[in-house]
C-alpha positions in Angstrom: 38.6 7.4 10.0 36.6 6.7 12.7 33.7 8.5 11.3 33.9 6.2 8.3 34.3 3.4 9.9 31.2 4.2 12.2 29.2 4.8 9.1 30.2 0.9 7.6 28.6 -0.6 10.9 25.4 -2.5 9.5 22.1 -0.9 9.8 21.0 -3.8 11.9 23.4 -3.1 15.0 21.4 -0.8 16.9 23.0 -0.6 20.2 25.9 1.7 20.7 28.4 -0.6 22.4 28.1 -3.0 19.5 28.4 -0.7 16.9 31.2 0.8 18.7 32.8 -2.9 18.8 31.9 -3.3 15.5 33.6 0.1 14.0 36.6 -0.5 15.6 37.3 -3.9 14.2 36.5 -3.1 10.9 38.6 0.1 11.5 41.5 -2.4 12.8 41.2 -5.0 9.7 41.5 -2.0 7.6 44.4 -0.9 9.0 46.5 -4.3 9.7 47.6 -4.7 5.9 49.3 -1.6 5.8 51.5 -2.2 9.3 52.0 -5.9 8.1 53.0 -5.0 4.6 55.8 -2.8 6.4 57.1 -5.3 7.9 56.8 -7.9 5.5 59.3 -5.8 3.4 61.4 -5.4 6.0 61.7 -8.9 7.5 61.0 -11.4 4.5 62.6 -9.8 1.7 66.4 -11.3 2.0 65.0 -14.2 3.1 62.3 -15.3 1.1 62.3 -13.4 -2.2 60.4 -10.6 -4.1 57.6 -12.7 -5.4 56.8 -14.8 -2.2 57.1 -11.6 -0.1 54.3 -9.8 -2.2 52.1 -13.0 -2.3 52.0 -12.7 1.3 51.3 -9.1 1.4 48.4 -9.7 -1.0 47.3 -12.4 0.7 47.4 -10.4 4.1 45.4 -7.4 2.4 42.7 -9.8 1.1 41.9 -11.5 4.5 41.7 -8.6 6.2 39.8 -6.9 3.9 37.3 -9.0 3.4 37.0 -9.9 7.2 35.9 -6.3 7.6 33.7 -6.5 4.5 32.0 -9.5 5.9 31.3 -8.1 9.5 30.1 -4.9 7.5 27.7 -6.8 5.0 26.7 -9.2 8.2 26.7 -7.2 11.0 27.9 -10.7 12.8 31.4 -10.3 14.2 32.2 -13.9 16.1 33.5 -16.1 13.4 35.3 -12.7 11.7 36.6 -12.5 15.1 38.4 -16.0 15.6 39.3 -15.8 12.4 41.1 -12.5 12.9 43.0 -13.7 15.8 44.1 -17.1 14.2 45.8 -14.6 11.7 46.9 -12.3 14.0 48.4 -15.0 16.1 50.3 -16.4 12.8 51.3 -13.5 11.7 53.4 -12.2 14.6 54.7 -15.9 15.1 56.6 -15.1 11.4 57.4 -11.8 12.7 59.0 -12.4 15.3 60.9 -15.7 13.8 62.1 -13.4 11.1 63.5 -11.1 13.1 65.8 -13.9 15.0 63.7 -14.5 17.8 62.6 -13.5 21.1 65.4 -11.7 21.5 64.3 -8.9 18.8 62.6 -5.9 19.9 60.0 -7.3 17.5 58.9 -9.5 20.6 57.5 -6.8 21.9 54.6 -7.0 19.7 52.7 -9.7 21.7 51.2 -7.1 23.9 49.5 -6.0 20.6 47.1 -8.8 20.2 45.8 -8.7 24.2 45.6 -4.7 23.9 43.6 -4.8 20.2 41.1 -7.6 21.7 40.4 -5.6 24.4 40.1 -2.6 22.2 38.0 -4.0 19.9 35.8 -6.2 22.5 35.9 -3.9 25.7 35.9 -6.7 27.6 38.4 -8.9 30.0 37.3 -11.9 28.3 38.6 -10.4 24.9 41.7 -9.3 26.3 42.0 -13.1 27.6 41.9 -14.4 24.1 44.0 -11.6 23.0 46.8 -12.8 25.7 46.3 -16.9 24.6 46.9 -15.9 21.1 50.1 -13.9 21.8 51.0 -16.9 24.2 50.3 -19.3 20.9 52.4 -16.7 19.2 55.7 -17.3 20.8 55.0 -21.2 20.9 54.9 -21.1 16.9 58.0 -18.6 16.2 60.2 -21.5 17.3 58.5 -23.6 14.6 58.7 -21.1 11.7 61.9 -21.5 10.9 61.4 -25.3 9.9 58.5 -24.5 8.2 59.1 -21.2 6.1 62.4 -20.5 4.2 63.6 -17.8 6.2 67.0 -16.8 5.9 69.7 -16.0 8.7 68.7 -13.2 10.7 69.9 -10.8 13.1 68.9 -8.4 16.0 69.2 -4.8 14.3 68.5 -1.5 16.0 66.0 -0.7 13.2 63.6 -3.3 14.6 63.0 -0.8 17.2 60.9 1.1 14.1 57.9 -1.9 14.1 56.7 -1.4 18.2 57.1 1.8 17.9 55.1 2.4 14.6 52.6 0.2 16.6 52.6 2.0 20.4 52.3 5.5 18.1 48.6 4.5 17.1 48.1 4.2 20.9 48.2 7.8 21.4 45.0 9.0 19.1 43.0 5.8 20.6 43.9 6.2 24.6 42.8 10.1 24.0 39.3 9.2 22.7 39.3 7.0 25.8 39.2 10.3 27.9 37.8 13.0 25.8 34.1 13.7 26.5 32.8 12.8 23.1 34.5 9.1 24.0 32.1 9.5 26.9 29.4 10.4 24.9 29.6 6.5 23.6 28.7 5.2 27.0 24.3 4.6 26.7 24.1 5.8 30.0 26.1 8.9 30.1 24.3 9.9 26.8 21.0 11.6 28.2 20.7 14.1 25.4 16.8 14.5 24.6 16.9 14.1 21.0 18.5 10.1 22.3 16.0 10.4 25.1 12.3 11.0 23.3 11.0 8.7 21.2 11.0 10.3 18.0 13.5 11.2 15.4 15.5 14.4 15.9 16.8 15.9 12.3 18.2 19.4 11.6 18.1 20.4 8.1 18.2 23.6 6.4 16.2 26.2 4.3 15.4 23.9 1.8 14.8 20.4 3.2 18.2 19.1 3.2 18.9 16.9 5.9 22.1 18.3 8.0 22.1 16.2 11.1 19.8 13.6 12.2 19.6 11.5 15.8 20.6 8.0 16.6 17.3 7.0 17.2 16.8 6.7 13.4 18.3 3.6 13.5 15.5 2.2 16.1 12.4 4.0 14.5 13.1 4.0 11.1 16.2 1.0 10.7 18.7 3.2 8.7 22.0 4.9 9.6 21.3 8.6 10.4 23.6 9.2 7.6 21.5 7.7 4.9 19.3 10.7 5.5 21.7 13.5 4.8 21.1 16.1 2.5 18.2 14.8 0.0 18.0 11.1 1.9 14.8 12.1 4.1 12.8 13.7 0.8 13.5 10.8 -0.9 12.0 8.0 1.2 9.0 9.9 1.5 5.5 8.5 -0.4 5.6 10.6 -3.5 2.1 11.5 -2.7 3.1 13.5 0.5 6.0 14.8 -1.0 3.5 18.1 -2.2 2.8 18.7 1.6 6.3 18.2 2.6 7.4 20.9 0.2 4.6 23.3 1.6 5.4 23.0 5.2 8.9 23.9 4.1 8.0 27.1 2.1 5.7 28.1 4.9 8.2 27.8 7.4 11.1 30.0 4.9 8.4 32.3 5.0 8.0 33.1 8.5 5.8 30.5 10.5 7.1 29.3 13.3 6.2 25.5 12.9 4.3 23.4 10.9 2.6 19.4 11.2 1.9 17.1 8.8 0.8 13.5 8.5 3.2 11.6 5.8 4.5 7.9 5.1 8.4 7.1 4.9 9.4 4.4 3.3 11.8 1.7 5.4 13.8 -0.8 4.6 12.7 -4.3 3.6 12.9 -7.3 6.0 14.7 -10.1 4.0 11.3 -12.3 4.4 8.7 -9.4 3.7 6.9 -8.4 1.0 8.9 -6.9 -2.3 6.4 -4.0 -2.1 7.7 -0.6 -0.7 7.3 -0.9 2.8 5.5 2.7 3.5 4.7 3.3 7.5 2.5 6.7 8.8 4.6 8.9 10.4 3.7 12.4 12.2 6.5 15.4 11.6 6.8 18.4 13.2 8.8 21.4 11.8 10.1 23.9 14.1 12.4 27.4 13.2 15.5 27.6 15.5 16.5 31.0 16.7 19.0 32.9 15.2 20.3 30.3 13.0 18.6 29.3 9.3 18.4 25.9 10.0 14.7 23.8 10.7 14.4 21.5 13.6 12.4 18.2 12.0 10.8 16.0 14.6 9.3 12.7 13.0 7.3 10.7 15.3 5.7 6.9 14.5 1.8 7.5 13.8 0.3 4.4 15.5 -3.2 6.0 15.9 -2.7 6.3 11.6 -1.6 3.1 11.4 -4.2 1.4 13.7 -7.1 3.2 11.4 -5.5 2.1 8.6 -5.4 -1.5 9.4 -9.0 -1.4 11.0 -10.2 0.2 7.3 -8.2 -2.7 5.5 -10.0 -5.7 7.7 -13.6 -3.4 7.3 -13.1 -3.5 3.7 -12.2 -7.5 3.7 -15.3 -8.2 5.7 -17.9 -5.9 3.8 -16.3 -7.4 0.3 -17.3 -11.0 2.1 -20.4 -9.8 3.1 -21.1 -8.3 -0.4 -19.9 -11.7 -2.4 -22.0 -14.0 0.4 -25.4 -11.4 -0.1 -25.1 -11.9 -3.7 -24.2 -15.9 -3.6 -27.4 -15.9 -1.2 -29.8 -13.7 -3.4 -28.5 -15.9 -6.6 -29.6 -19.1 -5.0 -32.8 -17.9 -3.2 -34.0 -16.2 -6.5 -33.3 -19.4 -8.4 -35.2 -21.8 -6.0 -38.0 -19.6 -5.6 -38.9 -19.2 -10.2 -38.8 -23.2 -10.4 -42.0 -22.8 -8.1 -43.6 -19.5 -9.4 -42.8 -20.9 -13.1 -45.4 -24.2 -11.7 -47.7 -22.0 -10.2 -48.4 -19.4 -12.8 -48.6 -22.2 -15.3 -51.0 -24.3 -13.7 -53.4 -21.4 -12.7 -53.3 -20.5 -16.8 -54.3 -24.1 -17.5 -57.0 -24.0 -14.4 -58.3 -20.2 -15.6 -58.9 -21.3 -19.5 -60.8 -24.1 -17.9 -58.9 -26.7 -19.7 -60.4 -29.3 -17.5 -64.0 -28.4 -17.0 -65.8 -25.4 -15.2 -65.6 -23.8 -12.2 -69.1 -24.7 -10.3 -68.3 -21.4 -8.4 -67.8 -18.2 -9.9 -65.4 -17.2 -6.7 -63.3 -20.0 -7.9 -62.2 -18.9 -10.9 -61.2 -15.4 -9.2 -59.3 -16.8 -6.7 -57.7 -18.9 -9.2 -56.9 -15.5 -11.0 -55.8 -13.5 -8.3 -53.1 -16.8 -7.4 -52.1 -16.0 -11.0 -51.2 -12.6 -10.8 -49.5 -13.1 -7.5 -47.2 -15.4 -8.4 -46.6 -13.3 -11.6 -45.8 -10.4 -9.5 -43.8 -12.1 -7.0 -41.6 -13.5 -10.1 -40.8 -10.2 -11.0 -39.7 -9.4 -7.9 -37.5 -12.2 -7.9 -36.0 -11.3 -11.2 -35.8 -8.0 -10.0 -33.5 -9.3 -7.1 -31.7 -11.6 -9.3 -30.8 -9.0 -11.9 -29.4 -6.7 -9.5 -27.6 -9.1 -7.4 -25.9 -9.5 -11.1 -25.2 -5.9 -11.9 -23.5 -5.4 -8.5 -21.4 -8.4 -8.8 -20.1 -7.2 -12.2 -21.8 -10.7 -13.6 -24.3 -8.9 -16.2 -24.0 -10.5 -19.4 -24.8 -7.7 -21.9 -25.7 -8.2 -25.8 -25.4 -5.3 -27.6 -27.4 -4.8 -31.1 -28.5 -2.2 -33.6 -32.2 -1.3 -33.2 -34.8 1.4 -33.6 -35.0 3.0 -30.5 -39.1 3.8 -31.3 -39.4 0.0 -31.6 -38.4 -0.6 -28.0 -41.0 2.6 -26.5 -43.9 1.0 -28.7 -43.6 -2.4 -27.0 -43.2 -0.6 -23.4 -46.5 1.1 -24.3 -48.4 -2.1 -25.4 -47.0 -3.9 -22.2 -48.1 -0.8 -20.0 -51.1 0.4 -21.6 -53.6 -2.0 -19.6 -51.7 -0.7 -16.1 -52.3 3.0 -17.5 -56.3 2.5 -18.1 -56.7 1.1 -15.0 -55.9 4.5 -13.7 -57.3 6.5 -17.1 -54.0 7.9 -17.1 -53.0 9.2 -20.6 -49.7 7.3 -22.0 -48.0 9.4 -24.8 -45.2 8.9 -26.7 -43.0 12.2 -28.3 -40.5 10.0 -30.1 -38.5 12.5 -32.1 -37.7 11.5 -36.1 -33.8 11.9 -35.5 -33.9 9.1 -32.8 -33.1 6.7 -35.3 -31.2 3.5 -34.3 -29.0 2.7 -31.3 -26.4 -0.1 -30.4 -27.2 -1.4 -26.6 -28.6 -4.4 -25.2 -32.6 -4.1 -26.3 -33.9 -6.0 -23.1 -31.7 -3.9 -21.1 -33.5 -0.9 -22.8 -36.7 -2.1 -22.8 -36.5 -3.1 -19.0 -35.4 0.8 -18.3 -38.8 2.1 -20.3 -40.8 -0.5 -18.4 -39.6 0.2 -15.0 -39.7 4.1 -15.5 -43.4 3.9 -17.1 -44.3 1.3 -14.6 -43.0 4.0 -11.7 -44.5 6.9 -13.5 -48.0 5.5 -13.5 -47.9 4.0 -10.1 -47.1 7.4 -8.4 -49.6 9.0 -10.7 -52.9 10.3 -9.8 -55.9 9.1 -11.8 -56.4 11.0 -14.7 -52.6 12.1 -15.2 -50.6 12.2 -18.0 -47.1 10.1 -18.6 -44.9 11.1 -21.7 -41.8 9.0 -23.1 -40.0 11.0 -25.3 -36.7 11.0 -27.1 -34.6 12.6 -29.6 -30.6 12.5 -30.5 -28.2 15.1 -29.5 -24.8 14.9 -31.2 -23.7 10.8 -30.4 -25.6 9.9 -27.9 -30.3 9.9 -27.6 -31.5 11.0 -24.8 -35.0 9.8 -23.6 -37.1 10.7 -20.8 -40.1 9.8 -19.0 -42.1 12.5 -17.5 -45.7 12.0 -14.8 -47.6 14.5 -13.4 -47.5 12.3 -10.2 -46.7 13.2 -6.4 -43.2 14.3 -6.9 -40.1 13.7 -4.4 -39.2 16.0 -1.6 -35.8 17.0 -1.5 -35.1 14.9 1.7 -35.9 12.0 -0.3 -33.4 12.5 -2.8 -30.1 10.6 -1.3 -32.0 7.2 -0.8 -33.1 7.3 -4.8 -31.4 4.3 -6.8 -30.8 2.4 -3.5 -32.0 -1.4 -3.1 -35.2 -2.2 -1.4 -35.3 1.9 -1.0 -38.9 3.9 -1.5 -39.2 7.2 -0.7 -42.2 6.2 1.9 -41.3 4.2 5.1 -43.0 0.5 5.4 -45.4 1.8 8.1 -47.3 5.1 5.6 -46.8 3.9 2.5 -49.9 3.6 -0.2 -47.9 2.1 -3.2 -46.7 -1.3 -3.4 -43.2 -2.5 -4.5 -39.7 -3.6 -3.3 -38.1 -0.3 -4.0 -35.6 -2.2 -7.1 -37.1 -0.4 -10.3 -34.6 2.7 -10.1 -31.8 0.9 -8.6 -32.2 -1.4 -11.6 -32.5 1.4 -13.8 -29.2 3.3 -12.6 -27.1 -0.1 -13.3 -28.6 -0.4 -16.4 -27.7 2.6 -17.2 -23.9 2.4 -16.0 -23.4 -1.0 -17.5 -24.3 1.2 -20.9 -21.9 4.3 -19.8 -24.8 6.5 -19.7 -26.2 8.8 -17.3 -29.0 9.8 -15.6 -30.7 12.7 -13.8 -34.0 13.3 -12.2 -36.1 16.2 -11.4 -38.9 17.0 -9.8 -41.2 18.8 -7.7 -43.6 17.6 -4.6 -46.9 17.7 -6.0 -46.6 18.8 -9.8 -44.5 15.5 -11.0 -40.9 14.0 -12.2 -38.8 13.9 -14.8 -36.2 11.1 -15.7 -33.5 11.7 -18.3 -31.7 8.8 -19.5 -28.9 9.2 -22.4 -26.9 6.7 -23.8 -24.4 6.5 -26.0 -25.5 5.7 -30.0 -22.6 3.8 -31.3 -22.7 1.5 -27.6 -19.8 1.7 -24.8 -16.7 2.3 -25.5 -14.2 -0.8 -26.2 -17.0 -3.4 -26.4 -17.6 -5.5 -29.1 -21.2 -5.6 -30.6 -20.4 -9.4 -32.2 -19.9 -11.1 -28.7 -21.8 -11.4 -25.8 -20.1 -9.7 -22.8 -20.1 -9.0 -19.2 -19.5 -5.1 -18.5 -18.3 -4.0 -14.6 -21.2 -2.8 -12.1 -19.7 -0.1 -9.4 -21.3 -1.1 -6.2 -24.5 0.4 -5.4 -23.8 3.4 -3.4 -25.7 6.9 -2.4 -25.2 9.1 -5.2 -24.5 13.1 -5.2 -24.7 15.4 -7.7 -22.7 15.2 -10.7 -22.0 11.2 -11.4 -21.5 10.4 -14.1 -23.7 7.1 -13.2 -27.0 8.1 -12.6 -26.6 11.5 -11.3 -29.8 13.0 -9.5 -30.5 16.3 -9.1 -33.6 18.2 -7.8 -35.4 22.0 -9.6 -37.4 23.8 -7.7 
């Protein structure tokens, strides 16, 4: 009983003197009915009637009951405590009044109430209360009579039975008192190391189940070491780790000696926190004991774990600020910045067509033209910077449309065919019949052909060649742009597709550009769910293979305009699905 009693204690109470104060009164309340009924039979009956004598024993069971149940549910035993000696204290006034006074042998109960407050409390003030509330006792069994119906009553020999039913429970208790395991109660006679490290101490056997487990699970982890019996540990385990659990165990059945693992145990919720499982890191340690088939399970609080893990969850927070404030800032500079360029390119048009009379100086009118194409090329930088700062937020509004996909490589080639004379660089086109149409976004496409021509010629030799070609393989057309340009070494590779990113530092470098056109490309690309892959070789050229899918992404509509999600731009290895490089020899 004691056992079970120990076991009803609430998970809060986590020193041993309280729980042991708290065990034994809801091991008392349990108990009281039963002694009370007895003598409620014995004493009432003739006086008071069947019905009125079970009302009281019903009444007596409920109180107590749910005195214990409360201190059990509540883990707060004060007001349960008055409470209890208020009906303790009435009780034995009835008692004894029923049993024709003080001078029953009935009387001798009041030492009852002082001895189970001092049980129960383990203190002298407890005992103190115990004694007023037997002295309260006697004072009110000289009013009962007046006040309940009692009949005449007599002193019998047989009211000998009711202290001696009572001193008999003495016996059991006052030998726990001096047994050792009694002892063991005491926090500082219990120096066992299992109480003494700070860890949990489990035993459990061939197969994970939970035999025995140390007190300080109600510290570390807040339960009752009996709520991890048998399958209790496995199941409060992150389902995740429950595949490494298992493995440590079959390792250990077959032979090894002992095992660690990092796993995350769920505890039990706080009545403010969060409804979400409350999962914490712990470290355990599996150990074989000698010459017995049973594990010895050491589960220790991971703090290191859990530090990393809250210094990757405020790293996170602050790069996602950073990201949203780079692309809030790059939005706004790139928008105050084409309001400018739009005024500049348009008045050097007007000045260059001489729309308001001749330049006197032939100098003029080139300087007026190269202030042209600078501000044309620095507002396609900006739009570079603009577009991509809208791919990485996610904020890429897509319109997707059925086209000819030969339409949208003839219009890169008339855009690009000046840049390609400039360097007598032959510009071909291998467009195969079976392109036919495709569904995507055609600026979207026709940006990827212009960067990828535009890249292809600038890291082309005079006199190369540059080939676009295309043809369709089962749903989706793949199309590819191939130079005979100066190739990428191999260290080169992981900084492709990045922003601002060339492949020569600012300091050697002999072609111009912001290092954009391929990062643009590659979120093209994903916002289309296609891939990409590039090869090639220092010195004898590259090769960039685009395919997308015919009929458009998957679960878009081609009648609305939409916005499709960007992954963040990131350093890509081989085999991604989004632009995936690769290098051949």
């Amino acid at each position: 009983m004691a056992a079970g009693c120990e076991r009803m204690v609430h998970p809060s109470i986590l020193g041993k003197n309280d729980r042991r104060c708290q065990g034994r009164f809801i091991g008392v309340m349990l108990a009281a009915p039963f002694f009370a009924a007895g003598a409620a039979v014995t004493l009432v009956t003739s006086g008071m009637g069947v019905a009125v004598t079970m009302a009281a024993i019903f009444a007596t069971f409920g109180l107590c009951w749910f005195a214990a149940l409360l201190v059990a549910a509540s883990g707060k035993m004060a007001f349960a405590g008055q409470v209890a000696l208020v009906m303790g204290s009435l009780a034995l006034a009835g008692a004894i009044a029923a049993a024709g006074g003080m001078a029953s042998p009935v009387a001798m109960l009041v030492v009852a109430l002082p001895f189970e407050a001092w049980w129960i409390g383990a203190s002298r003030r407890a005992a103190l209360w115990g004694a007023a509330s037997a002295f309260v006792a006697i004072l009110l069994q000289a009013f009962a009579g007046s006040v309940f119906p009692f009949g005449p009553a007599e002193t019998a020999a047989w009211h000998w039975l009711l202290p001696l039913a009572w001193a008999l429970t003495l016996v059991p208790r006052v030998a726990a008192l001096g047994s050792p395991a009694g002892a063991q109660l005491d926090p500082a006679t219990d120096d066992r190391l299992e109480n003494i490290i700070d860890a949990v101490v489990l035993r459990a056997g061939r197969h994970g189940e939970v035999l025995d487990a140390s007190a300080k699970a109600r510290t570390i982890l807040k339960l009752q070491p009996e709520l991890l019996f048998g399958n209790g540990l496995f199941d409060r385990i992150h389902l995740s780790d429950r595949v490494a659990y298992l493995s440590a165990l079959a390792d250990m059945r077959d032979g090894a000696s002992a095992r660690r693992l990092d796993l995350r145990v769920r505890l039990p919720q706080n009545g403010d926190g969060p409804t979400a499982d409350n999962y914490r890191p712990f470290s355990l340690e599996l150990m074989r004991v000698e010459h017995e088939d049973v594990f010895t399970l050491v589960l220790r609080e991971n703090d290191e774990l859990a530090g990393l893990h809250e210094e990757l969850a405020a790293a996170k927070e602050a790069a996602a600020s950073a990201e949203v404030a780079k692309g809030r800032f790059l939005a706004v500079v790139s928008h105050e910045l084409r309001t400018p360029l739009n005024a500049i390119i348009g008045f050097s048009d007007m000045l260059l067509h001489e729309m308001f009379g001749t330049f006197k100086d032939p100098r003029q009118k080139e300087y007026v033209g190269l202030v042209k194409e600078s501000g044309q090329h620095l507002l396609a930088v900006v739009t570079s910077i603009l577009d991509v700062s809208r791919i990485e937020a996610g904020a890429y509004a897509t319109e997707p449309e059925p086209f000819r996909f030969v339409e949208a490589v003839e219009m890169c080639q008339s855009m690009m065919r000046l840049q390609a004379e400039a360097k007598n660089i032959d510009l071909q086109a291998q467009i195969a019949p079976d392109a036919g149409e495709i569904n995507a976004d055609r600026r979207a496409v026709q940006q990827i052909l212009i960067n990828l021509v535009s890249n292809a010629i600038k890291f082309t030799p005079d006199g190369g060649d540059v080939v676009v070609g295309a043809k369709r393989i089962g749903s989706r057309v793949h199309f590819w742009v191939r130079d005979t340009g100066i190739g990428i070494a191999e260290e080169d590779f992981a900084n492709l597709g990045k922003p601002f990113m060339q492949i020569q530092n600012d300091y050697t470098r002999r072609f111009e550009g912001t290092g954009l056109g391929l990062s643009l490309v590659k979120g093209l690309v994903a916002l289309h769910e296609g891939t990409m892959s590039i090869e090639s070789m220092p010195g004898e050229g590259t090769t960039v293979t685009i395919s997308l899918p015919v009929n458009g992404p998957k679960g878009r509509s081609t009648d609305k305009p939409g916005v499709l999600p960007m992954p963040a731009a990131k350093a890509e290895t081989k085999g991604d699905r989004h632009g995936s490089l690769r290098k051949t020899a």
